[in-house]
C-alpha positions in Angstrom: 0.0 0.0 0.0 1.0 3.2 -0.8 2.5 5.1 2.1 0.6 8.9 2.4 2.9 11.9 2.9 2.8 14.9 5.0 5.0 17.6 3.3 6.0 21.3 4.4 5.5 24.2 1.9 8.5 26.7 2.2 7.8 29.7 -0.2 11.3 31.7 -0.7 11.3 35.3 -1.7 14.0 37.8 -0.7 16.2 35.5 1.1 13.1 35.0 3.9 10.1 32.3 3.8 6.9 34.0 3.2 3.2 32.9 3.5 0.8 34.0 0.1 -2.8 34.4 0.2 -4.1 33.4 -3.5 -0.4 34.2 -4.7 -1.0 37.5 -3.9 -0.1 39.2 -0.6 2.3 37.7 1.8 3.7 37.5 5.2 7.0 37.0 6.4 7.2 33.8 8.4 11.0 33.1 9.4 14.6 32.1 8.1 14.9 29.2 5.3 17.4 27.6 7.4 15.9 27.6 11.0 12.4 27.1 9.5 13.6 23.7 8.1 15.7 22.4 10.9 12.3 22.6 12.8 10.3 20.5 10.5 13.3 18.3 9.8 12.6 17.8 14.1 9.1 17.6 13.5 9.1 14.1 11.5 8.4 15.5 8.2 8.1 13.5 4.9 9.4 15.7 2.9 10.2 19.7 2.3 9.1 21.7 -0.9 11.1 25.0 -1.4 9.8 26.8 -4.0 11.5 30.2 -4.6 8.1 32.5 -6.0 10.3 35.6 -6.6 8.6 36.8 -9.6 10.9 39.4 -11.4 14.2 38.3 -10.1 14.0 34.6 -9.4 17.3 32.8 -9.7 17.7 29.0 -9.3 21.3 30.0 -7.9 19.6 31.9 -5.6 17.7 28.7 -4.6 20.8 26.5 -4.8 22.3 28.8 -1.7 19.9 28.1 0.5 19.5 24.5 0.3 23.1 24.1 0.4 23.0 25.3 3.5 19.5 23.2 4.5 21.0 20.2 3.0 23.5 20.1 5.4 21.2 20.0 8.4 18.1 18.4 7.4 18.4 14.7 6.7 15.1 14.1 4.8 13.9 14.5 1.2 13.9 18.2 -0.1 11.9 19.0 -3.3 13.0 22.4 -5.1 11.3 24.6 -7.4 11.4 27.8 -9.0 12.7 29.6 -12.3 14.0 26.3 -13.3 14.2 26.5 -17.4 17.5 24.2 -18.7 18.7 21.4 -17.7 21.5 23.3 -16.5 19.2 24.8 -13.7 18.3 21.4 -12.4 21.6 20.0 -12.3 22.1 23.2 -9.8 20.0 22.1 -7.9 20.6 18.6 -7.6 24.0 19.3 -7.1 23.2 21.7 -4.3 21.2 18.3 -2.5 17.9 18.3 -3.9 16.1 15.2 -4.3 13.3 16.0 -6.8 12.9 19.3 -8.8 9.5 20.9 -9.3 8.9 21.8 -12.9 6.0 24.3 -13.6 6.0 26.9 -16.3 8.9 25.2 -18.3 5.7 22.2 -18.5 3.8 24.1 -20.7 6.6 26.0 -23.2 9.4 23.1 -22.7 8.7 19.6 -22.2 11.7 18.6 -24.2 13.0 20.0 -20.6 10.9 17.6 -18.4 12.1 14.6 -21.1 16.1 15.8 -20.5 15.4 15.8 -16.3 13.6 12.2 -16.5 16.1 11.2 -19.0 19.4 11.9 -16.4 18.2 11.7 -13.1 14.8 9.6 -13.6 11.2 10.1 -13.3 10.9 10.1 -9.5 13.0 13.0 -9.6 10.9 15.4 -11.7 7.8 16.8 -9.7 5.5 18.7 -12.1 3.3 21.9 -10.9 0.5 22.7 -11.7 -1.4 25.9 -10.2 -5.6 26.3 -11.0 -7.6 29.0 -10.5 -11.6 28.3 -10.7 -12.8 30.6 -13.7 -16.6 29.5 -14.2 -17.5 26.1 -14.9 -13.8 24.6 -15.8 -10.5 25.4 -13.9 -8.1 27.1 -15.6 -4.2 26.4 -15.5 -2.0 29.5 -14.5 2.2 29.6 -15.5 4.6 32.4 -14.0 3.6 31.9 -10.3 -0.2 32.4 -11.3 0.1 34.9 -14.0 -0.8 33.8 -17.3 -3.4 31.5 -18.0 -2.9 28.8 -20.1 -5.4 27.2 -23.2 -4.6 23.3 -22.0 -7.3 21.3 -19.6 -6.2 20.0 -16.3 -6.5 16.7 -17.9 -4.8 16.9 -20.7 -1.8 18.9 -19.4 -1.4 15.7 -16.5 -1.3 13.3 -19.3 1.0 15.4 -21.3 3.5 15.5 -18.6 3.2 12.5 -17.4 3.8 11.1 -21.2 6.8 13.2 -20.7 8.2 11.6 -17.8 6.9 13.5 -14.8 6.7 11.0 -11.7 4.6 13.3 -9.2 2.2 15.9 -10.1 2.1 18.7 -7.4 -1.5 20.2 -7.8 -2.2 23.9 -6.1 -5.7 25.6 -5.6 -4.6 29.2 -6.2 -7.9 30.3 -4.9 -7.9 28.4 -1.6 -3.9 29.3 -0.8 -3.6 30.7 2.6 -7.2 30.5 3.1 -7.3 27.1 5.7 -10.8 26.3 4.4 -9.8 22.8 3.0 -8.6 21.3 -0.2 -10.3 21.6 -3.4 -11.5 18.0 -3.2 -13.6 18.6 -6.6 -10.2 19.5 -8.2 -8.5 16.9 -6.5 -11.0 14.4 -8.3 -10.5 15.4 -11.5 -6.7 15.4 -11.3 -6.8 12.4 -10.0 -9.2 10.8 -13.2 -6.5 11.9 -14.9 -3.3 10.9 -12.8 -1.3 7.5 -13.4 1.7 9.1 -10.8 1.0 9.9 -7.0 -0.5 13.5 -6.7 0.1 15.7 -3.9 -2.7 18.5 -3.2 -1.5 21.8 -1.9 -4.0 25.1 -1.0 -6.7 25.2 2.0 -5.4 22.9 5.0 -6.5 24.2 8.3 -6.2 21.6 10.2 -6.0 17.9 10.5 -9.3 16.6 9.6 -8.3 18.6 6.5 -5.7 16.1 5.4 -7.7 13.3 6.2 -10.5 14.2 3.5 -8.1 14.7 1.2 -6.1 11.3 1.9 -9.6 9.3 1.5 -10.0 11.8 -2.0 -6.9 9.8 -3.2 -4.0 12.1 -2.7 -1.2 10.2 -1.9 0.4 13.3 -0.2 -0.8 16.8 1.1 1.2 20.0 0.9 1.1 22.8 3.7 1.6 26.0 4.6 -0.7 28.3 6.7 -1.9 25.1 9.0 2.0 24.7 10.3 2.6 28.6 10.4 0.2 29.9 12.5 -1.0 28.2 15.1 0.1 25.4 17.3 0.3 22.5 14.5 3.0 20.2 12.9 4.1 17.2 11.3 3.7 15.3 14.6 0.6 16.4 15.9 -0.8 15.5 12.4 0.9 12.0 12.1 -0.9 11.6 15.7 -4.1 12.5 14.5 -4.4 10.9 11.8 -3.6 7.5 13.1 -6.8 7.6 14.8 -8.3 7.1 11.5 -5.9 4.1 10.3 -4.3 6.5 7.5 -1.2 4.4 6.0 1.7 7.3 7.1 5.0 7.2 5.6 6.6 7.5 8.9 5.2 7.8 12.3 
């Protein structure tokens, strides 16, 4: 059976870890560093650093900080963020990541996601995908939520997946930051769709939270807001959700 995941969202701009509300305004909520030694503590999965900087957004920038995260946290780190030649990637890997996260490049250059799965394999390429609900059908954003793009959800998963993605990482941009719970109607249709694992990111609050979404069929959920503010974390939600005989990675 297929172990569920629990998985930190770090959001890098500036140098500092920030908290968006529908990737718009933001918060500062600590150091890179000291912010990921403490879910490293906390029994984490995993960690997702995504560097959001919009005009100037470097994945050497990136590559400086988890150098330094690397060295102190011992657990799987999944980086993301202005990534657009295979070049950028091997940064990254270099610097100690264990997966990269793909988004815009998905859309403009999947001979790039093909070139990743090709050298490092398929469970080392992560593709993003960010929706926004525009009437009846969601609509795929690129460039941290900027421009809209004329592909379904379905078909994009497919594409990338035909292209060697081996997680897709699927973000509500309308419930980021909000803690009113997953898109679980989004979450169905990716998952229709899905042949890879499929993490859901935007809306956890708390733990009951995670555990709709783990019966939805995510086979991991992403967060932010629920382990920033307020007294939450990794263990507490490992705790919890044993209760209810979810399949954790590690506990």
């Amino acid at each position: 059976m297929l172990k569920r995941r629990i998985i930190p969202v770090e959001l890098l701009l500036n140098d500092r870890l920030v908290k968006t509300v529908a990737f718009g305004k933001h918060r500062d909520v600590g150091d890179p560093l000291k912010s990921s030694q403490v879910y490293y503590n906390q029994d984490a999965d995993e960690l997702i650093l995504l560097n959001i900087g919009r005009n100037q957004r470097s994945p050497r920038d990136t590559a400086n900080h988890l150098r330094n995260i690397a060295k102190k946290c011992f657990m799987p780190i999944t980086v993301g963020g202005g990534i657009t030649s295979i070049e950028d990637a091997s940064m990254l890997f270099n610097a100690g990541a264990d997966k990269v996260v793909i988004n815009s490049a998905g859309y403009d250059q999947k001979s790039l996601l093909e070139q990743i799965t090709e050298r490092y394999g398929s469970q080392a390429l992560v593709v993003s995908i960010d929706v926004r609900n525009t009437g009846n059908s969601p609509t795929l954003f690129s460039d941290c939520g900027r421009c809209p793009k004329a592909v379904s959800l379905t078909d994009h998963i497919k594409q990338v997946i035909d292209c060697g993605a081996g997680e897709i990482f699927l973000n509500a941009i309308d419930r980021d930051g909000i803690m009113g719970g997953y898109d679980l109607d989004l979450l169905d249709k990716a998952r229709k769709a899905c042949r890879v694992p499929l993490i859901i990111c935007g809306g956890a609050g708390h733990y009951l939270h995670m555990r709709e979404a783990f019966n939805a069929g995510a086979a991991a959920v992403a967060c932010g807001s629920l382990f920033n503010f307020g007294d939450n974390n990794p263990l507490r939600a490992k705790a919890f959700l044993k209760n209810y005989n979810i399949p954790l990675k590690r506990t």
